[in-house]
N, C-alpha and C positions, 0 to 999 in steps of 0.2 A: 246646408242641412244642419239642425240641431239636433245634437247629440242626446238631449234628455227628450224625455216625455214631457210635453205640454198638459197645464193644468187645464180639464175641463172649461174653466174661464176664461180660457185662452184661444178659445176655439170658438170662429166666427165664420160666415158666410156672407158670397156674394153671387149674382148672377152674371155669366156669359151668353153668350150666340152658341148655339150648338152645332152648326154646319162650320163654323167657321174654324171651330175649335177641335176639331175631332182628332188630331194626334196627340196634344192635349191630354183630352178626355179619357185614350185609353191608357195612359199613365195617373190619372187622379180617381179619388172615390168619387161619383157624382150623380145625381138626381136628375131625373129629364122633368123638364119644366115647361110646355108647350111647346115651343119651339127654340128654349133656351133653358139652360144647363145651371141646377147649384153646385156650386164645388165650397171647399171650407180652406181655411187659411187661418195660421194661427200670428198674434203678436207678442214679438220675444221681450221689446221693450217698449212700457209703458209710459213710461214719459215721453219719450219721441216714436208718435206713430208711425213718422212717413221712415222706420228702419225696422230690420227685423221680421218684416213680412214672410210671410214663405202659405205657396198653394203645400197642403196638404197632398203628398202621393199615396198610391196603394202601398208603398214601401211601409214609408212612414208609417201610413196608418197599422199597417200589420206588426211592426215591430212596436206598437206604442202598444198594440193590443186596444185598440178600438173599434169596434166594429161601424156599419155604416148607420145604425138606424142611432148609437151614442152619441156619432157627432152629430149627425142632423137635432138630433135631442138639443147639444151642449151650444150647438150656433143658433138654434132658435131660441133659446133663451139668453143667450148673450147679445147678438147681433143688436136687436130693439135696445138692448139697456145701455151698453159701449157707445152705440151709433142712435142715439133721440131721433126719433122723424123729424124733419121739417116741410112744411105745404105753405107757401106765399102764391100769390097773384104773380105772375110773371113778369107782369108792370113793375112792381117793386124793385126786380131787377134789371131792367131797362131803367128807372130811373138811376138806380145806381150809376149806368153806365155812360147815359146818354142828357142825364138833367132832368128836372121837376117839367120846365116847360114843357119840350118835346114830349114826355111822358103824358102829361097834358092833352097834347093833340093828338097822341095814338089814341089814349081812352075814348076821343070823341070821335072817333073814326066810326062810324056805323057797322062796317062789316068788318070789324076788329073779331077776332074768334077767341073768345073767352078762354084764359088757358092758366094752371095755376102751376107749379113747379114743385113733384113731389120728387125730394132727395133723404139724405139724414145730415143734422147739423155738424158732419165734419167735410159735407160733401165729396166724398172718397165714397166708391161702392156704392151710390145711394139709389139707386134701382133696385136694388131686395128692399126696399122698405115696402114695396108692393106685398110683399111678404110677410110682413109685419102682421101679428093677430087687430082684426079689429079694424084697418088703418081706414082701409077701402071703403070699410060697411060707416066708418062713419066720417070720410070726406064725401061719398054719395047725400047721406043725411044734410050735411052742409050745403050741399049743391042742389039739393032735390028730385036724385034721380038716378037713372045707371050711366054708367061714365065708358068717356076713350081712354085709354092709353096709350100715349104713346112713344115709347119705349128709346129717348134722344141719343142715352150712352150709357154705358152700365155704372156712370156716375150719377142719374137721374132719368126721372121720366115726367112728361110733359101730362097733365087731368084735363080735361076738356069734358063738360057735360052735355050727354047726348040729345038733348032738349035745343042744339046751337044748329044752324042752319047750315049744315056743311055735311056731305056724306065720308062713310067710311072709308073709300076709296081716294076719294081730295082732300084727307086726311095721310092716310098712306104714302102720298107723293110729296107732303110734305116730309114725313118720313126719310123716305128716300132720297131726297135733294139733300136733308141736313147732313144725312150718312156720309154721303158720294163727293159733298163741299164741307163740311165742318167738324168730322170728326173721322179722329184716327183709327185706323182699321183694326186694329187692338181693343179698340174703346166702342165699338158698332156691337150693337146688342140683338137688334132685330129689325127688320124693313116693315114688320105687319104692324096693324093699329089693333090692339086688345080690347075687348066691350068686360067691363063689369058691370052687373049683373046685381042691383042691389038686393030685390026678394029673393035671390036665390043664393045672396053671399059669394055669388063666385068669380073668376075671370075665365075667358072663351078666346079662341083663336080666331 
């Protein structure tokens, strides 16, 4: 724990699972977020991000004298500006991983399900960029239409636009398989698949 108050600027947000986190939870100040929780977290040192981290407690927060609606204020305007979005094609990263050819033959694959990879370019925390003002209403724009989300690990979430021939449900199992095989239980955000909502600006359970 640091011993001083953190400056306003210093103070970011990320999103968790909220079932999963609930002793957590009633130790930190935090937002209910559909089925998953903002909590805030401050960085002590600025040149190396990956040190210095710390979740934000109710401790903390009450001896720094912050209330809850300052910091949501102070990580909403920070978190977008520290943490840039980034949205790629998912191919992009498959070919990183696997070669131009191969990448190649997924693209021509006919029942390939369109899917693009929204993080922030430090890829750390980058599932609040859903959160981001704006981000949603104009990757929908891009894609032409209301979108899935789906929600891979609270370092990213997966766009898929709802115009693709796959329901919400064989969507979800895909969810669920990446969960239960690919990602650490620490790191599991949610099992639902989220609709946004473009005329109406929103995201839905």
């Amino acid at each position: 724990m640091i011993q001083t108050r953190p400056k306003e600027k210093e103070i970011l947000y990320q999103l968790i699972n909220y079932d999963c986190n609930r002793a957590l939870l009633e130790r930190v100040p935090h937002i209910r977020y559909l089925d998953m929780a903002i909590i805030f977290y401050y960085w002590k040192d600025w040149e190396d991000r990956s040190l210095g981290a710390g979740i934000v407690s109710k401790a903390q927060m009450e001896e720094w004298g912050y209330t809850l609606e300052e910091l949501e204020k102070a990580a909403a305007f920070n978190t977008p500006r520290l943490f840039p979005v980034s949205f790629q094609p998912i191919e992009e990263l498959i070919r990183e991983l696997i070669g131009e050819e191969l990448c190649k033959m997924e693209r021509e694959d006919p029942y390939l399900i369109p899917m693009h990879v929204l993080t922030n370019q430090s890829k750390l925390f980058g599932a609040a960029a859903i959160l981001y003002p704006q981000v949603l209403w104009a990757i929908s724009h891009t894609l032409q239409g209301d979108l899935y989300i789906l929600p891979s690990s609270i370092h990213e979430c997966i766009i898929v636009p709802m115009s693709v021939k796959c329901s919400r449900k064989e969507l979800e199992e895909i969810v669920k398989e990446i969960n239960e095989t690919q990602v650490p239980k620490t790191e599991i955000l949610s099992n639902h698949v989220f609709i946004y909502r473009k005329e109406e600006d929103c995201i839905e359970l």
